[in-house]
Kinemage of the C-alpha trace (Angstrom):
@kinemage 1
@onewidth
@group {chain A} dominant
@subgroup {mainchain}
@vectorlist {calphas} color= white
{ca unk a 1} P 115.479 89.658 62.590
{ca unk a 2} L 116.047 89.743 66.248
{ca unk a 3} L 113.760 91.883 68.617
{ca unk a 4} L 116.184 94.656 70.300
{ca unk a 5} L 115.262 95.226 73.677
{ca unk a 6} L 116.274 96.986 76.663
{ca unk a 7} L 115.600 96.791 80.411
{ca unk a 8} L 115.627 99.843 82.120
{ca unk a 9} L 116.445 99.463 85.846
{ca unk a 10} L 118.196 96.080 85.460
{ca unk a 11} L 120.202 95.591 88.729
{ca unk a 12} L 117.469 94.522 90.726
{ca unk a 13} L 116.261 91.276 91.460
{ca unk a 14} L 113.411 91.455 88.318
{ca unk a 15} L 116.165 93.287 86.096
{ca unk a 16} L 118.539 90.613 86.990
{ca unk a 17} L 116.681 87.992 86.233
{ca unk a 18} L 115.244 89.504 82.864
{ca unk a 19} L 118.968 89.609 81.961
{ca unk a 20} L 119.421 85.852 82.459
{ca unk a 21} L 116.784 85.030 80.769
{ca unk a 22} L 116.704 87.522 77.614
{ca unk a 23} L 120.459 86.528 77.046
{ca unk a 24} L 119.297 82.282 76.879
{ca unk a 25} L 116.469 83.840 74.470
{ca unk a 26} L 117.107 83.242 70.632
{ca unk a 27} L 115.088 85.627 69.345
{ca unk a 28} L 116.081 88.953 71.082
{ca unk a 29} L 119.620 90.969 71.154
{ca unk a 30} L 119.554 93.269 74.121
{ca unk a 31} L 120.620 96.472 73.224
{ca unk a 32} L 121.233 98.212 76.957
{ca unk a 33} L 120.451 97.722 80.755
{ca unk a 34} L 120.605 100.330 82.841
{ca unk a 35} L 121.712 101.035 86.420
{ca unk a 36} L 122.803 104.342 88.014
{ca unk a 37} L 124.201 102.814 90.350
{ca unk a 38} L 126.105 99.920 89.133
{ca unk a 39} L 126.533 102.306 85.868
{ca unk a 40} L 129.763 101.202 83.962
{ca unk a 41} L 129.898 97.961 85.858
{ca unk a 42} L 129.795 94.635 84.203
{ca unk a 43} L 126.376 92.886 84.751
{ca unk a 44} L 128.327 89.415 86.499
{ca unk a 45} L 130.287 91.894 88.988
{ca unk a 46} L 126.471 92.370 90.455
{ca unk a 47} L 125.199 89.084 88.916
{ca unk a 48} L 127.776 86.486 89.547
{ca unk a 49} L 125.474 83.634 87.689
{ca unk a 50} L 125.858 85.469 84.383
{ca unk a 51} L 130.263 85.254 84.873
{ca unk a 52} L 130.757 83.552 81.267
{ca unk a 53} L 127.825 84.476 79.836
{ca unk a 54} L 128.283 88.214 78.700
{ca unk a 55} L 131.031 90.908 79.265
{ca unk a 56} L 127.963 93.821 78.620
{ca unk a 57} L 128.065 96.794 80.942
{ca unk a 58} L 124.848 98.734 82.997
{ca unk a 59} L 124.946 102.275 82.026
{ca unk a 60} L 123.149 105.293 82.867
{ca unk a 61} L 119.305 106.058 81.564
{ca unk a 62} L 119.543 107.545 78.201
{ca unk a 63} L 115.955 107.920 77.048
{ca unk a 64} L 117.119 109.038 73.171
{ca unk a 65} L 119.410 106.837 73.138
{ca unk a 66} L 117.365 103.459 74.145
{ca unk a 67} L 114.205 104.824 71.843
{ca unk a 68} L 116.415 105.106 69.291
{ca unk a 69} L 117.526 101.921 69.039
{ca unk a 70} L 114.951 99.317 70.871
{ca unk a 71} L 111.961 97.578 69.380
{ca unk a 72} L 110.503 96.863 73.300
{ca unk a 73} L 111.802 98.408 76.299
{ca unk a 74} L 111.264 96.333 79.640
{ca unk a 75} L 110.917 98.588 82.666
{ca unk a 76} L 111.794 97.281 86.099
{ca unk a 77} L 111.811 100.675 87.995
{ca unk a 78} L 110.169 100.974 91.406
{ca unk a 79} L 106.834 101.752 91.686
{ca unk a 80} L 106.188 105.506 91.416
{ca unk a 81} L 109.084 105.878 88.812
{ca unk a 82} L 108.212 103.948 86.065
{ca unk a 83} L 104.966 106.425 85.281
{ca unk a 84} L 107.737 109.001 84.750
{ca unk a 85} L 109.517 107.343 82.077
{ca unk a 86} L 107.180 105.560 80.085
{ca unk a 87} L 105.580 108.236 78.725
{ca unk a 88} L 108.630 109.379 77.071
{ca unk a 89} L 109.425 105.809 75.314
{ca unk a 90} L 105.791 105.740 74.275
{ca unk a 91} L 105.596 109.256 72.621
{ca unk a 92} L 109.102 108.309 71.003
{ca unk a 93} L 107.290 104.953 69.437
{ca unk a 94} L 108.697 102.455 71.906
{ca unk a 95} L 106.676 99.788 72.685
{ca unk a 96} L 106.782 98.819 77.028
{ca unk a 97} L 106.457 96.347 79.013
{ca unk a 98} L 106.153 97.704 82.887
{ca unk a 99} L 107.104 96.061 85.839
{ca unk a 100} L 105.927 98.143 88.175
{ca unk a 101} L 102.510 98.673 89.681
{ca unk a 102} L 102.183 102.101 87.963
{ca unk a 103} L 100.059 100.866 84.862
{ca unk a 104} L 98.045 97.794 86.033
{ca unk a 105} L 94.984 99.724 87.976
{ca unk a 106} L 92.082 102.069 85.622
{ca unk a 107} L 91.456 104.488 87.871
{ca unk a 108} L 93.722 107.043 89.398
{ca unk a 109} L 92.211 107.918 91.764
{ca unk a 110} L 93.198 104.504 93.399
{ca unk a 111} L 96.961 104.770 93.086
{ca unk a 112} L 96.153 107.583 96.176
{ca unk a 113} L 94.478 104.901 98.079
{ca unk a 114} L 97.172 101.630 97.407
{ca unk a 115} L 100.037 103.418 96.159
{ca unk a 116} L 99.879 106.625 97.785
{ca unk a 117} L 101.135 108.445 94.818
{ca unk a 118} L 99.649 110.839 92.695
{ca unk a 119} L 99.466 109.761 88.859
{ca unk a 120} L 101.451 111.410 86.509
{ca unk a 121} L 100.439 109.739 83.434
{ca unk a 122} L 96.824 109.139 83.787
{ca unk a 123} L 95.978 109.156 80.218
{ca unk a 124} L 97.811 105.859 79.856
{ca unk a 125} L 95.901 104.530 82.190
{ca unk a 126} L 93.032 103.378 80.062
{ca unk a 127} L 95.378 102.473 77.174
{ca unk a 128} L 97.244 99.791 79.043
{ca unk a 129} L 96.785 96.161 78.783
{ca unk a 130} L 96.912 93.776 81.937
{ca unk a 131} L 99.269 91.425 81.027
{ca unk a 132} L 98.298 88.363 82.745
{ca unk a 133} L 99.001 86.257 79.512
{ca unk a 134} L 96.750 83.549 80.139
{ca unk a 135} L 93.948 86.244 80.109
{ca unk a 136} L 94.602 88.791 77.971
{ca unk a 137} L 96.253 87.598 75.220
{ca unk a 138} L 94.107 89.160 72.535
{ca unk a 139} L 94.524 92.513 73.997
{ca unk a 140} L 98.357 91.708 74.608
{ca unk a 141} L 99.043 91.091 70.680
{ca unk a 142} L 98.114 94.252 69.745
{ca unk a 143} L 99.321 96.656 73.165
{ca unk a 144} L 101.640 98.812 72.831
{ca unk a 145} L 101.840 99.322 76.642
{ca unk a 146} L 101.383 96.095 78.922
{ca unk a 147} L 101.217 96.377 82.495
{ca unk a 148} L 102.959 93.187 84.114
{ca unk a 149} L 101.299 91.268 86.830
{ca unk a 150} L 102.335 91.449 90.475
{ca unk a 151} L 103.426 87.953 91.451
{ca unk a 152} L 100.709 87.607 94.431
{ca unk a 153} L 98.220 88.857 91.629
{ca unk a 154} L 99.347 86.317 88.999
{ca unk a 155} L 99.586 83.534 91.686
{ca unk a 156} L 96.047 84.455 93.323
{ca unk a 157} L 94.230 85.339 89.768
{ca unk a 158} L 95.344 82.221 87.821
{ca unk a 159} L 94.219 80.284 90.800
{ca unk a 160} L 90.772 81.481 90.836
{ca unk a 161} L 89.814 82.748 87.190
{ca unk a 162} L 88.380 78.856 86.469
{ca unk a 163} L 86.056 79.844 89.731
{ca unk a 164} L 85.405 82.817 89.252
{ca unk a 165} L 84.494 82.854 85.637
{ca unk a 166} L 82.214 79.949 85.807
{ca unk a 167} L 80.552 80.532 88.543
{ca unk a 168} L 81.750 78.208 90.784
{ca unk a 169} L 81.898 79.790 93.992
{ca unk a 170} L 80.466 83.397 95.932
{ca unk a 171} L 82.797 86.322 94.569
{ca unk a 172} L 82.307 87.978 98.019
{ca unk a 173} L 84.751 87.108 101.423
{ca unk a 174} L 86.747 85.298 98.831
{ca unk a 175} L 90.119 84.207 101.539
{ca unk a 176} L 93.787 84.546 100.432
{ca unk a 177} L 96.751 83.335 102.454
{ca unk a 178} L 99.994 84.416 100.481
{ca unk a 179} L 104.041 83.455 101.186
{ca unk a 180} L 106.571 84.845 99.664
{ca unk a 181} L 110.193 84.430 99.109
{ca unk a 182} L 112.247 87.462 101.036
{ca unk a 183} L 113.491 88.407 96.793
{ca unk a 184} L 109.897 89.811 96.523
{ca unk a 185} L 111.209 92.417 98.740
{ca unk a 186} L 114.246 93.764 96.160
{ca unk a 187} L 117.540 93.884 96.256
{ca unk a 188} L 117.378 96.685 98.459
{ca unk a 189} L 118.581 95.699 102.115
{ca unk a 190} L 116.242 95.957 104.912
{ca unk a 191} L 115.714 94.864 108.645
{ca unk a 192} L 112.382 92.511 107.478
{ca unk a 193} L 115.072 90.407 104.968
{ca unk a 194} L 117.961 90.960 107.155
{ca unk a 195} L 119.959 87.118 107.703
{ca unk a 196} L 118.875 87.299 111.639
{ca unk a 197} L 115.179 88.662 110.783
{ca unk a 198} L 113.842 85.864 107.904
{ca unk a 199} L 115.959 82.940 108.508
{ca unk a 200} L 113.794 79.950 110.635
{ca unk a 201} L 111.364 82.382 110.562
{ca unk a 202} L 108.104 83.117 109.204
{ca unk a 203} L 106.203 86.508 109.764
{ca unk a 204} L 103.424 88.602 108.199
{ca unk a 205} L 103.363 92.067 107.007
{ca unk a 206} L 100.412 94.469 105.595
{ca unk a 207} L 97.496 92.771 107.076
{ca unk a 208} L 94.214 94.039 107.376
{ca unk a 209} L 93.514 94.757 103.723
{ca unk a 210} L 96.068 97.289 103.134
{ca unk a 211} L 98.333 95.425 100.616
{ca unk a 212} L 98.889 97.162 97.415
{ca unk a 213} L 97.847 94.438 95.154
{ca unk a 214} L 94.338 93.834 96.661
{ca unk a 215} L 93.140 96.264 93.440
{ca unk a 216} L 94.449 94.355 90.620
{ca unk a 217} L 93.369 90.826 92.354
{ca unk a 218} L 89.788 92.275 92.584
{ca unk a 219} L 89.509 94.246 89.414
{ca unk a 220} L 90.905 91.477 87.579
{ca unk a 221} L 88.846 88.884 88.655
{ca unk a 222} L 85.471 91.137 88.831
{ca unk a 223} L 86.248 90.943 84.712
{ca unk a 224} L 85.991 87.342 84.956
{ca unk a 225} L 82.652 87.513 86.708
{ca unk a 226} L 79.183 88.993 86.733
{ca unk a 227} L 79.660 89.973 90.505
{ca unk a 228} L 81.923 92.199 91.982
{ca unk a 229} L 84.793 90.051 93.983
{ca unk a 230} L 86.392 90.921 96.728
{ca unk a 231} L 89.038 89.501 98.851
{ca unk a 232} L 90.646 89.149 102.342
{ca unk a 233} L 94.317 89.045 101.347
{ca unk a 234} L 96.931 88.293 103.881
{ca unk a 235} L 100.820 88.548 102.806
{ca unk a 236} L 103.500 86.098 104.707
{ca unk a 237} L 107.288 86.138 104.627
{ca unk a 238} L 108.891 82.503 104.071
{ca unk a 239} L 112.719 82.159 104.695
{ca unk a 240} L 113.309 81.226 101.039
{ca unk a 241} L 114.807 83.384 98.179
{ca unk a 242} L 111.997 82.353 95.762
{ca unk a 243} L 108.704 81.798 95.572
{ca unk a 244} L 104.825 82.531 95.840
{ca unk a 245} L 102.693 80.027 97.471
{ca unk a 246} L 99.181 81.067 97.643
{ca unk a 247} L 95.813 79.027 98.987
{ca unk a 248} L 92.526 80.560 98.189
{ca unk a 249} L 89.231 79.669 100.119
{ca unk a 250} L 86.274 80.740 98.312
{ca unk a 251} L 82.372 79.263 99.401
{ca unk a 252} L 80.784 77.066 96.745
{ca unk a 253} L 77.261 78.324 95.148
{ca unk a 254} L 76.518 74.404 94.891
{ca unk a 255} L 78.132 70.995 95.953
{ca unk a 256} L 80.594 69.997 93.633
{ca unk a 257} L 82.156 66.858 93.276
{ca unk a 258} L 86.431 67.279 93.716
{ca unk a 259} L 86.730 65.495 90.012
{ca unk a 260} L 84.191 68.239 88.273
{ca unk a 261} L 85.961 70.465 89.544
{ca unk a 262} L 89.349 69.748 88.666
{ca unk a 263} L 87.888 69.233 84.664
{ca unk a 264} L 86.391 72.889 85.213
{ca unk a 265} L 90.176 73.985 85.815
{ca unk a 266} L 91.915 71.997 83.175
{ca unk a 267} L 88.971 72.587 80.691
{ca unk a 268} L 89.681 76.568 81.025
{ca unk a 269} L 93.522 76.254 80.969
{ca unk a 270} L 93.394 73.770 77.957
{ca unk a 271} L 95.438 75.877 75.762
{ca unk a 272} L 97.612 77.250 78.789
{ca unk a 273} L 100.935 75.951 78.669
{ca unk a 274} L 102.485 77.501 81.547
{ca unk a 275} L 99.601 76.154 83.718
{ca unk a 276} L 99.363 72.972 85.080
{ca unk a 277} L 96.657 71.687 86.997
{ca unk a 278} L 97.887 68.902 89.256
{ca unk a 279} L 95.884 65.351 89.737
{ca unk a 280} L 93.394 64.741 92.382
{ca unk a 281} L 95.526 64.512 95.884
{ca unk a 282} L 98.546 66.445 94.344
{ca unk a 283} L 99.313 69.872 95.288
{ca unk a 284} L 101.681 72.077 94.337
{ca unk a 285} L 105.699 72.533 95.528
{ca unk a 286} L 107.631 75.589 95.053
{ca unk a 287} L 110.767 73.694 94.381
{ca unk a 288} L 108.780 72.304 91.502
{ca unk a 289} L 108.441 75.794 89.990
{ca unk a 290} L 111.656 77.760 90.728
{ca unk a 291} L 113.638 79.080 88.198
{ca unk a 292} L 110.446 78.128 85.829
{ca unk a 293} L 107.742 80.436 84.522
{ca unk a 294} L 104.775 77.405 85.505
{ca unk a 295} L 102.231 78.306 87.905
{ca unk a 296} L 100.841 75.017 89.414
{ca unk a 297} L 97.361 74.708 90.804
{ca unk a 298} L 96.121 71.883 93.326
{ca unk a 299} L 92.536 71.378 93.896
{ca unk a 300} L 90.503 70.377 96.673
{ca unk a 301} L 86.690 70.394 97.553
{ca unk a 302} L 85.759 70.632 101.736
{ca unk a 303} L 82.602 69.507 101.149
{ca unk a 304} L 81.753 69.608 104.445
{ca unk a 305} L 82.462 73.760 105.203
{ca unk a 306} L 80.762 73.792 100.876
{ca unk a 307} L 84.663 75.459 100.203
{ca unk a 308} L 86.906 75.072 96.997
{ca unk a 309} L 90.688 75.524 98.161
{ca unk a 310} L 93.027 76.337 95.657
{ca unk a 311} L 96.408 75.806 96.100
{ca unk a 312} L 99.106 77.971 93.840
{ca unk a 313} L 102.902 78.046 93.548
{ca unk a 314} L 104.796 80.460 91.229
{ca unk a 315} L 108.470 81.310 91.322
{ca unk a 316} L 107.823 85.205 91.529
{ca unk a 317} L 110.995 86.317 89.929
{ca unk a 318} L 109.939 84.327 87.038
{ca unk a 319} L 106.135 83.717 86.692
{ca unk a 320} L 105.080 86.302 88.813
{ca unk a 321} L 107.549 88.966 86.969
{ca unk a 322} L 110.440 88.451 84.461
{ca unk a 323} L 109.070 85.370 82.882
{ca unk a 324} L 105.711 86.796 82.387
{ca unk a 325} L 106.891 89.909 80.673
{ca unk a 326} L 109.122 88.006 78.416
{ca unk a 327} L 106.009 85.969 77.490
{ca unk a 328} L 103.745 88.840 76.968
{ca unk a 329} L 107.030 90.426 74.168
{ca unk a 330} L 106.810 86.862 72.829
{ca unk a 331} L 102.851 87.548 72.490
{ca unk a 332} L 103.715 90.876 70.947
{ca unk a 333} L 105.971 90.279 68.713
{ca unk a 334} L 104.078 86.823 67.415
{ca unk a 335} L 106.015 84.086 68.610
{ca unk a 336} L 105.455 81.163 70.315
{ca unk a 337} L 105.095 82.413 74.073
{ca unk a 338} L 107.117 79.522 75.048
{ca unk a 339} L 110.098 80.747 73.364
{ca unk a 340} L 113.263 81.122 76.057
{ca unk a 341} L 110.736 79.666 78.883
{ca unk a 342} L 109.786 76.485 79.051
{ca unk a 343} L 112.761 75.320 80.671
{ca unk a 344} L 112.258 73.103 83.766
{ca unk a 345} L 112.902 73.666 87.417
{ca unk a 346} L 115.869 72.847 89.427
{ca unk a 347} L 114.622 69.923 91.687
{ca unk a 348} L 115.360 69.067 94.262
């Protein structure tokens, strides 16, 4: 029997591309995507590349109605809405998987400090499961809520969980240089992803350790560790549509030679399919991930500064968002997480 799922908030970019890839899946019917405000309109008059794939319609948010009928309800609402509707599909016996921030941090006491929001559902808060699928996937079979990665935290955590956990490297002053593609930003128009603004251009935004994601890097990684880690994070705008490309600088505890180093990596991602740790002198390209839910990881060893650099590409519509959640409801439902995903990228 097919999972029946619905997206709620599925005319955004991450709704969008849910769409495309739930309706390739063969496992899942979807039951309903909402909009309210492409309500009644056919999902290829917003999303042209699905014109011969489905003649579905968005509608509006009917809570009783999607309980009522869903096994797993996706929810791609902005942050600071999403923690207003889960709830509801929870107490009614849904099963979620979030897209937004509004589930992936412990405390709320720190959605004041990132977010800026007070918490409306703190008591979910502890009952939540971070899924970063390569992680957590234990704690994703059995969730009933899973809070999606963000795509610089999936790009930036897969990168240095090998590190981190075995003790590679000092968890403190850890350095992260991050670029995305302008989709991060929504579908929502804006000066920053204006045409004139992003094209031959590249620019930074939120510097200074103010970006919203710094939390769920560090707490995720302090997991992996016995020392707390923190980071210097540093977002960049690339004029591409897709994309996270990430390099990490982190100070070795000892020398390491670049070939141990690279075996520590694909030791720990052994069983990780959608990881691939590239050969010594490779290093990753986003147009070898887009469209794909792979993260790639290069590896190199400055010997002479005693840094590891790790090098990470994502496409963050995919990996670092739709993708993943569709591999944590394969995890939950017990099928192969591959299932619908392991296409391969567009190239070139």
């Amino acid at each position: 029997m097919k999972i029946k799922a619905s997206v709620i908030g599925g005319s955004g970019y991450t709704g969008a591309e849910l769409l495309r890839l739930l309706l390739g899946h063969p496992e899942v019917e979807i039951i309903a995507a909402t909009s309210e405000r492409y309500a009644g309109k056919l999902f290829s008059e917003i999303n042209p590349n699905l014109i011969g794939i489905t003649v579905s319609s968005y509608e509006k948010m009917d809570l009783n109605k999607i309980a009522g009928s869903s096994d797993l309800v996706f929810t791609a609402l902005p942050h600071g809405r999403s923690m207003e509707v889960v709830p509801q599909l929870i107490e009614k016996g849904c099963r979620v998987i979030d897209i937004s921030g509004d589930f992936r941090l412990k405390n709320k006491e720190a959605y004041k400090d990132w977010y800026r929001f007070e918490h409306k559902a703190a008591d979910l808060l502890q009952k939540s499961v971070y899924g970063l699928c390569e992680l957590n996937t234990k704690d994703i079979k059995k969730a009933s809520l899973v809070a999606n990665p963000g795509c610089y935290p999936t790009s930036v955590i897969l990168g240095l969980a090998p590190a981190v956990s075995r003790g590679l490297v000092f968890e403190q002053d850890i350095v992260v240089d991050s670029m995305s593609g302008v989709s991060g930003a929504g579908r929502t128009a804006a000066e920053i992803t204006h045409f004139c603004s992003c094209a031959d251009n590249v620019s930074s935004y939120k510097v200074g350790g103010v970006h919203q994601h710094i939390p769920e890097m560090e707490y995720a990684l302090s997991d992996l560790s016995e020392d707390t880690v923190t980071l210097s994070f540093t977002p960049h705008l690339l004029p591409v549509s897709r994309g996270i490309y990430s390099t990490v600088y982190a100070d070795l505890k000892n020398d390491i030679a670049l070939d141990e180093a690279i075996d520590t990596y694909r030791s720990f991602y052994k069983d990780s399919f959608f990881v691939e740790v590239l050969r010594e002198g490779e290093y990753p390209q986003l147009k070898a991930v887009i469209g794909t839910n792979f993260c790639h990881l290069g590896i190199s060893v400055d010997l002479r500064c005693g840094r590891l650099i790790i090098i990470s590409a994502i496409d963050n519509l995919v990996k670092g968002a739709a993708g993943q959640a569709i591999q944590n409801m394969n995890i939950m439902n017990g099928l192969d997480e591959k299932t619908g995903l392991d296409s391969p990228a567009l190239y070139p």
